[in-house]
PyMOL Python script that loads the backbone (N, CA, C, O; Angstrom):
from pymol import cmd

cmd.read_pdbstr("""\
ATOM      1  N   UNK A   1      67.944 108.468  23.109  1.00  0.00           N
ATOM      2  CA  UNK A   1      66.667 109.117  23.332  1.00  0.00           C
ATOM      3  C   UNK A   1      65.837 108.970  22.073  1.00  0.00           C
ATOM      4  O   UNK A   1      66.276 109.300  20.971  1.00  0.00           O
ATOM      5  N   UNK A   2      64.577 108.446  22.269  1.00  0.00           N
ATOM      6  CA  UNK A   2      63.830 108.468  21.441  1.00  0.00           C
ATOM      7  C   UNK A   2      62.413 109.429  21.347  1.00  0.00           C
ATOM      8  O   UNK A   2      61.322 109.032  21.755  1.00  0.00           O
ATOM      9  N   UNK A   3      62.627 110.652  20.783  1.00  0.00           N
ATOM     10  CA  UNK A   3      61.728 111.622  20.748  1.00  0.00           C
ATOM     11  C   UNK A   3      60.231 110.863  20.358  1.00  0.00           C
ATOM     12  O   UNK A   3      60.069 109.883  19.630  1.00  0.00           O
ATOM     13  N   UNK A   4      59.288 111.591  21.036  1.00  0.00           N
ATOM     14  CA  UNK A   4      57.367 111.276  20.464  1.00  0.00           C
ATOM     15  C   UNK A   4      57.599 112.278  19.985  1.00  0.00           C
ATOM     16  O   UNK A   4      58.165 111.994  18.929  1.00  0.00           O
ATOM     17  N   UNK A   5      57.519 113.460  20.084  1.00  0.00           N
ATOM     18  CA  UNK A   5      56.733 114.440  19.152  1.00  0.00           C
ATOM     19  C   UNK A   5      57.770 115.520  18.676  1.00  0.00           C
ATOM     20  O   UNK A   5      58.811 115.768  19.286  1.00  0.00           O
ATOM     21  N   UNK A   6      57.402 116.079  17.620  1.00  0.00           N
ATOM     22  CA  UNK A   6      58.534 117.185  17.027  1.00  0.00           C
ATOM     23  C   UNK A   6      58.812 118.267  18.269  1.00  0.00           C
ATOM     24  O   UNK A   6      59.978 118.595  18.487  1.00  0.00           O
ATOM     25  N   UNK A   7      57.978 118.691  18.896  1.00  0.00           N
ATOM     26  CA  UNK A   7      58.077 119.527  19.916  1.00  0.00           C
ATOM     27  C   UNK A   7      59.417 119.072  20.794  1.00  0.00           C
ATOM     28  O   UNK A   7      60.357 119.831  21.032  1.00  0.00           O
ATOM     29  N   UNK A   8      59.343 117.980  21.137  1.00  0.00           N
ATOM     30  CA  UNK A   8      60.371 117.270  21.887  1.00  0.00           C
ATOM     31  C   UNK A   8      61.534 116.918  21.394  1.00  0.00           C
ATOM     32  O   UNK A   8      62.560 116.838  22.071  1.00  0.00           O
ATOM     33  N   UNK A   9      61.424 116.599  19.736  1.00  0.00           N
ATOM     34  CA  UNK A   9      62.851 116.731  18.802  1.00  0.00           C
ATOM     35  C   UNK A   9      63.607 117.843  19.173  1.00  0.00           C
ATOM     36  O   UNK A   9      64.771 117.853  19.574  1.00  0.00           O
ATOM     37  N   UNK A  10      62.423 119.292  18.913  1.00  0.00           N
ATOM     38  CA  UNK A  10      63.456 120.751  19.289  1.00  0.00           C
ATOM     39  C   UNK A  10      63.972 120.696  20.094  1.00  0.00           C
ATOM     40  O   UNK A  10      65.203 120.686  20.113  1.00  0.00           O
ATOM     41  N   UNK A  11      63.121 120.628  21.240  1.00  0.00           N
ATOM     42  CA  UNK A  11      63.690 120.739  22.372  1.00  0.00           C
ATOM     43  C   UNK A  11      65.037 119.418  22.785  1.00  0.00           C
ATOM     44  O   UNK A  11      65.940 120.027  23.360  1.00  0.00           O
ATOM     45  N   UNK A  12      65.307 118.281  22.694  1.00  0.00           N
ATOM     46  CA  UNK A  12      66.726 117.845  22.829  1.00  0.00           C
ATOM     47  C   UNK A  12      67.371 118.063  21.782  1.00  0.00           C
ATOM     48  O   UNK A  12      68.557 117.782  21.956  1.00  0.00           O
ATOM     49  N   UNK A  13      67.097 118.530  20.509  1.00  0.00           N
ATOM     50  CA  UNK A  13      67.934 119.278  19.533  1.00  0.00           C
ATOM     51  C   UNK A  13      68.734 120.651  20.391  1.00  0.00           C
ATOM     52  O   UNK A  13      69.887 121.061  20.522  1.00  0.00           O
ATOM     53  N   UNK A  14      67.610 120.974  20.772  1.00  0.00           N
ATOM     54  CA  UNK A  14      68.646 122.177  21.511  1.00  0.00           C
ATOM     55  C   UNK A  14      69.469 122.034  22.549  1.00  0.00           C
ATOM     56  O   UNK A  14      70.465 122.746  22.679  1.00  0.00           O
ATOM     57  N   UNK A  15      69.119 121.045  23.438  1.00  0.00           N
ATOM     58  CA  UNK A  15      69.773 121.192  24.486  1.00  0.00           C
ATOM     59  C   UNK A  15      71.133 120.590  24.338  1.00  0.00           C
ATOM     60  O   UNK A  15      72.142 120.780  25.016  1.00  0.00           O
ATOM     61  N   UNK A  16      70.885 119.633  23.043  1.00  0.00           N
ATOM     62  CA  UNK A  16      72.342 119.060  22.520  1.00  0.00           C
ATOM     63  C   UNK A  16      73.382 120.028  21.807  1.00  0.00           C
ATOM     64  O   UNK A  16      74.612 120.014  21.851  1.00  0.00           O
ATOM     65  N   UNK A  17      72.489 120.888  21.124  1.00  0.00           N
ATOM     66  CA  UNK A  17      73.026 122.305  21.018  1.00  0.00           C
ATOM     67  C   UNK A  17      73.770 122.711  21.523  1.00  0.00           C
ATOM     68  O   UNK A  17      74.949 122.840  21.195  1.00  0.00           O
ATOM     69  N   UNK A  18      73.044 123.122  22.794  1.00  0.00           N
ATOM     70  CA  UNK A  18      73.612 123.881  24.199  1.00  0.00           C
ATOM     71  C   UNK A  18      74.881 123.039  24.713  1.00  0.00           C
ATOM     72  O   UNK A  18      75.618 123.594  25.527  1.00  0.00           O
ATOM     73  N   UNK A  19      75.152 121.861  24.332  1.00  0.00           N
ATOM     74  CA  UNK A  19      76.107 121.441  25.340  1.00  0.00           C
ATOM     75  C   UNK A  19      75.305 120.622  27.054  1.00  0.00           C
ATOM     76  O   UNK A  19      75.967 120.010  27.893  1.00  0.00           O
ATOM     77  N   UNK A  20      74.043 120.842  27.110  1.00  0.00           N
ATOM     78  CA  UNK A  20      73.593 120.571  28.097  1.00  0.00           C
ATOM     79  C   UNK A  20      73.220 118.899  28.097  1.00  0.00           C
ATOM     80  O   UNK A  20      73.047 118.278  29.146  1.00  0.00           O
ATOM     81  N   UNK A  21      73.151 118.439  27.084  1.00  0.00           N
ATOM     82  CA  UNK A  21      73.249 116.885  27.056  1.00  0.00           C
ATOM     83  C   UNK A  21      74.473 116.400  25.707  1.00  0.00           C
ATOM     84  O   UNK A  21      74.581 116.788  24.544  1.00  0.00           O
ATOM     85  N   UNK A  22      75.113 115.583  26.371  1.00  0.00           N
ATOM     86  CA  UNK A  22      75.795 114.473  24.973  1.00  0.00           C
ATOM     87  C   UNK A  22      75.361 113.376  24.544  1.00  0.00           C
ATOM     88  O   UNK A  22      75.013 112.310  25.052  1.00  0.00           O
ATOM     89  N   UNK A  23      75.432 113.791  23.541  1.00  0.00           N
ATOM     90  CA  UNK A  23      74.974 112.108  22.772  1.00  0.00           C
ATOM     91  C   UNK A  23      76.069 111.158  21.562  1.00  0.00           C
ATOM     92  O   UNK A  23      76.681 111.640  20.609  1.00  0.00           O
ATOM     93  N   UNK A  24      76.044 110.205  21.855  1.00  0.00           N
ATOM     94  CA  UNK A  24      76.968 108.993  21.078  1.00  0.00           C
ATOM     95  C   UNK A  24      76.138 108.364  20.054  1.00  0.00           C
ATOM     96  O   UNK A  24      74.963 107.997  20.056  1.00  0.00           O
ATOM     97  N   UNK A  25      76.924 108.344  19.314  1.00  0.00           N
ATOM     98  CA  UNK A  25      76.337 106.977  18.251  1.00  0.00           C
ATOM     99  C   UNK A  25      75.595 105.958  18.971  1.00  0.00           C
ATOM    100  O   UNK A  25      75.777 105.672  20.155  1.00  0.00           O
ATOM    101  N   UNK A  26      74.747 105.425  18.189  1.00  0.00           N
ATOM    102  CA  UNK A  26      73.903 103.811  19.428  1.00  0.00           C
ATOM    103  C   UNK A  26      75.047 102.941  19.239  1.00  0.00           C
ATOM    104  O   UNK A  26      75.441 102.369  20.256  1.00  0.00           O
ATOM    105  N   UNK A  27      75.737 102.692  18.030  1.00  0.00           N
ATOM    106  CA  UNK A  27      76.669 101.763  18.013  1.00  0.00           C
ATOM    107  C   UNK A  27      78.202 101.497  18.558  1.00  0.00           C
ATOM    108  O   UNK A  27      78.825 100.441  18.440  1.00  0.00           O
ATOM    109  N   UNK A  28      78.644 102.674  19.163  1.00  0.00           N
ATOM    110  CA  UNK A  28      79.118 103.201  20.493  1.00  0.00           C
ATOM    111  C   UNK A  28      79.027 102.545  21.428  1.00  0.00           C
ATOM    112  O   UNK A  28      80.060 102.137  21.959  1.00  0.00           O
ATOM    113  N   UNK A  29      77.619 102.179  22.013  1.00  0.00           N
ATOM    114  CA  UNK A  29      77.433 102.661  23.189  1.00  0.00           C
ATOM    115  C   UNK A  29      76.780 100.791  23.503  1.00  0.00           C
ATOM    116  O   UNK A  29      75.784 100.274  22.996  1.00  0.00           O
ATOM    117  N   UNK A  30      77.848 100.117  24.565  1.00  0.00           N
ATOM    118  CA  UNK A  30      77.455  99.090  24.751  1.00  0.00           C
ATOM    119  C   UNK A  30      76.323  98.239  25.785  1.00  0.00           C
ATOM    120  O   UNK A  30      76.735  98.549  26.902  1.00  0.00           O
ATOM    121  N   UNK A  31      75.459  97.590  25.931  1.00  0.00           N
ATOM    122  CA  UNK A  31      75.214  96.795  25.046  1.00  0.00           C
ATOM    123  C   UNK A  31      74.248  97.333  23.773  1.00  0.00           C
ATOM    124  O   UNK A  31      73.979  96.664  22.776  1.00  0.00           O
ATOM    125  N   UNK A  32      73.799  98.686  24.047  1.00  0.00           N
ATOM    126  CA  UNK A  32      73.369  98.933  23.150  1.00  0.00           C
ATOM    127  C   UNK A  32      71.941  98.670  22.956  1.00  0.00           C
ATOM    128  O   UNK A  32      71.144  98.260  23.800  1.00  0.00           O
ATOM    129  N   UNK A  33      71.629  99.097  21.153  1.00  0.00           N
ATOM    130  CA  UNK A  33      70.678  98.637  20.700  1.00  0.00           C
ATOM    131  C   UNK A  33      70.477  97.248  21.083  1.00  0.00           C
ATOM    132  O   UNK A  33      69.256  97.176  20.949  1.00  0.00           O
ATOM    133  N   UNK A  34      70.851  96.108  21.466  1.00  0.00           N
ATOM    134  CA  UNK A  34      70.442  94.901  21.866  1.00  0.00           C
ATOM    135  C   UNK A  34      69.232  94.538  22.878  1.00  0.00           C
ATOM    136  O   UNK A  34      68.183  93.897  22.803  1.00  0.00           O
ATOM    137  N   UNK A  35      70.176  95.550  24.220  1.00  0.00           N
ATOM    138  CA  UNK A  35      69.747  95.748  25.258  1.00  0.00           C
ATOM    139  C   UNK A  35      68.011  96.486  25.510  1.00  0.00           C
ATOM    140  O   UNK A  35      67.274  96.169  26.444  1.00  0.00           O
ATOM    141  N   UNK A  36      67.706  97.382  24.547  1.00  0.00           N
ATOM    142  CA  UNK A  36      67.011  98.157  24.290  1.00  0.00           C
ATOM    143  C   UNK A  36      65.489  97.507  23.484  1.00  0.00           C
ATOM    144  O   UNK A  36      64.283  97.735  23.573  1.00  0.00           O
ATOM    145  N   UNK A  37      66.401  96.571  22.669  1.00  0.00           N
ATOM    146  CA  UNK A  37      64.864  95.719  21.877  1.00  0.00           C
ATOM    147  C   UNK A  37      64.887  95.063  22.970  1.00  0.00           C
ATOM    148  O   UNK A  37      63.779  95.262  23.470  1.00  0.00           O
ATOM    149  N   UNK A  38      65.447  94.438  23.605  1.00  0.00           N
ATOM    150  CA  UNK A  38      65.048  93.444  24.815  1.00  0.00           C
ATOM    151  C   UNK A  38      63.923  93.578  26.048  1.00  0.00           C
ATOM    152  O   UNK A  38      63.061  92.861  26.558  1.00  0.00           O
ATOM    153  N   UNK A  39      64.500  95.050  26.232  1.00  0.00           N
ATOM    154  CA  UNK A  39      63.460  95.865  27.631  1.00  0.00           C
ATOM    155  C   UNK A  39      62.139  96.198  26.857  1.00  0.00           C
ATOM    156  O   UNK A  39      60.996  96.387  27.271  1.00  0.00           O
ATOM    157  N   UNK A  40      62.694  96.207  25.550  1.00  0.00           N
ATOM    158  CA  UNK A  40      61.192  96.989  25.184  1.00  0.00           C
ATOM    159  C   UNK A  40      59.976  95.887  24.686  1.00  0.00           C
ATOM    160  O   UNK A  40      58.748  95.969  24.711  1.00  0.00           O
ATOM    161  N   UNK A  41      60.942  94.789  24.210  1.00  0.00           N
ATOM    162  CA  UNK A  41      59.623  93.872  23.832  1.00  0.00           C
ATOM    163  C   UNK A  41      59.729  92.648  25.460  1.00  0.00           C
ATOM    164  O   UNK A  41      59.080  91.606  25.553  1.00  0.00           O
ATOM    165  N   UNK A  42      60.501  93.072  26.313  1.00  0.00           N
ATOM    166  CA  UNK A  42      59.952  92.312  28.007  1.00  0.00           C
ATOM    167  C   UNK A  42      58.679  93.253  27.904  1.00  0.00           C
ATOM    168  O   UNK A  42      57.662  92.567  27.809  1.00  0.00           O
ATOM    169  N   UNK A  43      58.376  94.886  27.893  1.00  0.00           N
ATOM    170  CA  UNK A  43      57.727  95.150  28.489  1.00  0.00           C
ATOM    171  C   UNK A  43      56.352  95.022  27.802  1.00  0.00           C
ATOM    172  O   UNK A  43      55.354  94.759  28.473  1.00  0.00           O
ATOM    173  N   UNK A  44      56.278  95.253  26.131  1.00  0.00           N
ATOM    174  CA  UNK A  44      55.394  94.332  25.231  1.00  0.00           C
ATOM    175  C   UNK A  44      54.406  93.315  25.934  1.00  0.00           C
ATOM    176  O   UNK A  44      53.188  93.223  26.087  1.00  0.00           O
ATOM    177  N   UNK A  45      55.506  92.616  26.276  1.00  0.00           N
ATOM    178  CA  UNK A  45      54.773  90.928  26.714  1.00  0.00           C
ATOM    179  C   UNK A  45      54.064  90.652  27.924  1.00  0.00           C
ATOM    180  O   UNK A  45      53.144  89.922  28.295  1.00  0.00           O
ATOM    181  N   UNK A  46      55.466  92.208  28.786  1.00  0.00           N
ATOM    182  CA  UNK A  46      54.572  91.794  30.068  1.00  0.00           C
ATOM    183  C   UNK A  46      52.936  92.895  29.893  1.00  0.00           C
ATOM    184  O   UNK A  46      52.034  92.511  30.638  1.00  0.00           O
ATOM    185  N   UNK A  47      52.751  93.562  29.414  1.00  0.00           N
ATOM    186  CA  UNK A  47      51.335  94.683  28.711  1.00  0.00           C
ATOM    187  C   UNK A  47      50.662  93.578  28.551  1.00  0.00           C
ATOM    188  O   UNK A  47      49.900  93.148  29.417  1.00  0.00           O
ATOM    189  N   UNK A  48      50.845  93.074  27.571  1.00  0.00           N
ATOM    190  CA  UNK A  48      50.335  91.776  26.921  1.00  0.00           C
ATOM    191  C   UNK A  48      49.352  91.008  27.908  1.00  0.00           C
ATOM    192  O   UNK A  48      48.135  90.854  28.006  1.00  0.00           O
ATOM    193  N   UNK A  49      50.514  90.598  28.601  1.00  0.00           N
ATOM    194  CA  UNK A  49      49.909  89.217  29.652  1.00  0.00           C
ATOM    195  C   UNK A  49      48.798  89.877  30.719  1.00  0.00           C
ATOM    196  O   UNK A  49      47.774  89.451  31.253  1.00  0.00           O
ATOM    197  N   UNK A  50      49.487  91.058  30.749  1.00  0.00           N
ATOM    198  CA  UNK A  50      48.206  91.959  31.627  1.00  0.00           C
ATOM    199  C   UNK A  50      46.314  91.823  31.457  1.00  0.00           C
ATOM    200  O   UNK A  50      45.275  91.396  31.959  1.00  0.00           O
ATOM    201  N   UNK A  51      47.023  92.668  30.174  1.00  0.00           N
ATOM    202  CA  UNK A  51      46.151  92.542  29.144  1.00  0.00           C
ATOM    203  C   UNK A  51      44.985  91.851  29.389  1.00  0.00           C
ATOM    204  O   UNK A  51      43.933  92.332  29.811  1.00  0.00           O
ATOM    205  N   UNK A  52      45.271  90.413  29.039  1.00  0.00           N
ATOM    206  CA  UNK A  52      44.916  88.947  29.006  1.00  0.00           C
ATOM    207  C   UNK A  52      44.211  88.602  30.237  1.00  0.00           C
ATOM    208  O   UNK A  52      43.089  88.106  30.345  1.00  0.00           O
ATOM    209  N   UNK A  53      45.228  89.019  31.357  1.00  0.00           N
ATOM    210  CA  UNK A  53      44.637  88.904  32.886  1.00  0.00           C
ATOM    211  C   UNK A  53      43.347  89.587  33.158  1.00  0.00           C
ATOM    212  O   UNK A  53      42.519  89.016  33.868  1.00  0.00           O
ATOM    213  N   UNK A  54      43.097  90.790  32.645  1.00  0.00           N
ATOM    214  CA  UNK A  54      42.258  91.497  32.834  1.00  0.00           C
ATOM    215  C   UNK A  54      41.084  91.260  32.291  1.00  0.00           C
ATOM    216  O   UNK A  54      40.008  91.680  32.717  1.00  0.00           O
ATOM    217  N   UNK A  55      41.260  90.573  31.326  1.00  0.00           N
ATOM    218  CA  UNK A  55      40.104  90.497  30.450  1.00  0.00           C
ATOM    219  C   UNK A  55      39.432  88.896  30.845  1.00  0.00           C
ATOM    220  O   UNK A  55      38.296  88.531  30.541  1.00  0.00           O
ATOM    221  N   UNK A  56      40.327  88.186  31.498  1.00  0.00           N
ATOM    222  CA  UNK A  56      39.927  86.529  31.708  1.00  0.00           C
ATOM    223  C   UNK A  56      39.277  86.833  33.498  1.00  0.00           C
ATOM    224  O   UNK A  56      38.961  85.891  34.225  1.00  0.00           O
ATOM    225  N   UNK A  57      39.217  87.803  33.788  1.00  0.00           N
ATOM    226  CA  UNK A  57      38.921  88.274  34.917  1.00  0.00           C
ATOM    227  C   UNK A  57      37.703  89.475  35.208  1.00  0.00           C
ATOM    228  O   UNK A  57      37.223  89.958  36.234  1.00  0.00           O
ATOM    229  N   UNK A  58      37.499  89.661  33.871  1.00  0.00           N
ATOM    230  CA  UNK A  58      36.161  90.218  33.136  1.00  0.00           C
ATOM    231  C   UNK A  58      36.126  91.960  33.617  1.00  0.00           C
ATOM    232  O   UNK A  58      35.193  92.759  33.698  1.00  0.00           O
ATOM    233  N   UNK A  59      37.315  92.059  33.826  1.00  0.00           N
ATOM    234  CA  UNK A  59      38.040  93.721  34.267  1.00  0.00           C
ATOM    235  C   UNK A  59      37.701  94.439  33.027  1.00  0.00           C
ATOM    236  O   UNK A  59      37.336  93.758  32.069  1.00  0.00           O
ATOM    237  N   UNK A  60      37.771  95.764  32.908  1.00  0.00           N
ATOM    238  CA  UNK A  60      38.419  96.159  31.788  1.00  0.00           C
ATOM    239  C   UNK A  60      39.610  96.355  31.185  1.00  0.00           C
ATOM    240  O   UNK A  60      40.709  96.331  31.739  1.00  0.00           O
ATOM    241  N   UNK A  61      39.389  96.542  30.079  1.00  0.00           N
ATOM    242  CA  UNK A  61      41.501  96.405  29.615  1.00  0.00           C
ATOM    243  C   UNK A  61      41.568  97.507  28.760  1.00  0.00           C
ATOM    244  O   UNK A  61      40.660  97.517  27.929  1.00  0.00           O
ATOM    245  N   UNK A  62      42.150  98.197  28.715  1.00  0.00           N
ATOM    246  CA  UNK A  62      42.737  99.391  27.870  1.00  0.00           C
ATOM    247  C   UNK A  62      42.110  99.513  26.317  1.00  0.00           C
ATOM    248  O   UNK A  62      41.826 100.577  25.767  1.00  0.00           O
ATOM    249  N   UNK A  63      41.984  98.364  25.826  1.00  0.00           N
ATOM    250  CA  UNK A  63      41.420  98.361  24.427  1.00  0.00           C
ATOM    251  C   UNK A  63      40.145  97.791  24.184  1.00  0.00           C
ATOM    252  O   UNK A  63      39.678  97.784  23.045  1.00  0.00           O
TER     253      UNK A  63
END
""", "prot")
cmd.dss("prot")
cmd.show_as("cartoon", "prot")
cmd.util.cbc("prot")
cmd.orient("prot")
């Protein structure tokens, strides 16, 4: 889990607390961090290409 905001740190701080979630080392846990840069820069690229589409199509685009 990767917390955005401190609010959200507390809160799975606690609940890991509580016993209500477990958590492992990343290096544990297979495939892992690998798996994780992978999905995240597919989804990068596919934003990206969107992106691109939108704008060669004279849409607006997010930025």
């Amino acid at each position: 889990v990767f917390t955005r905001t401190d609010n959200g740190a507390d809160i799975f701080t606690a609940a890991v607390e509580a016993g209500v979630i477990e958590t492992k080392p990343m290096d544990d846990v297979k495939p892992g961090l690998e798996l994780l840069e992978k999905l995240a820069n597919g989804k990068k690229d596919k934003g990206q290409k969107e992106i691109e589409r939108r704008v060669n199509m004279g849409l607006p685009s997010p930025f």
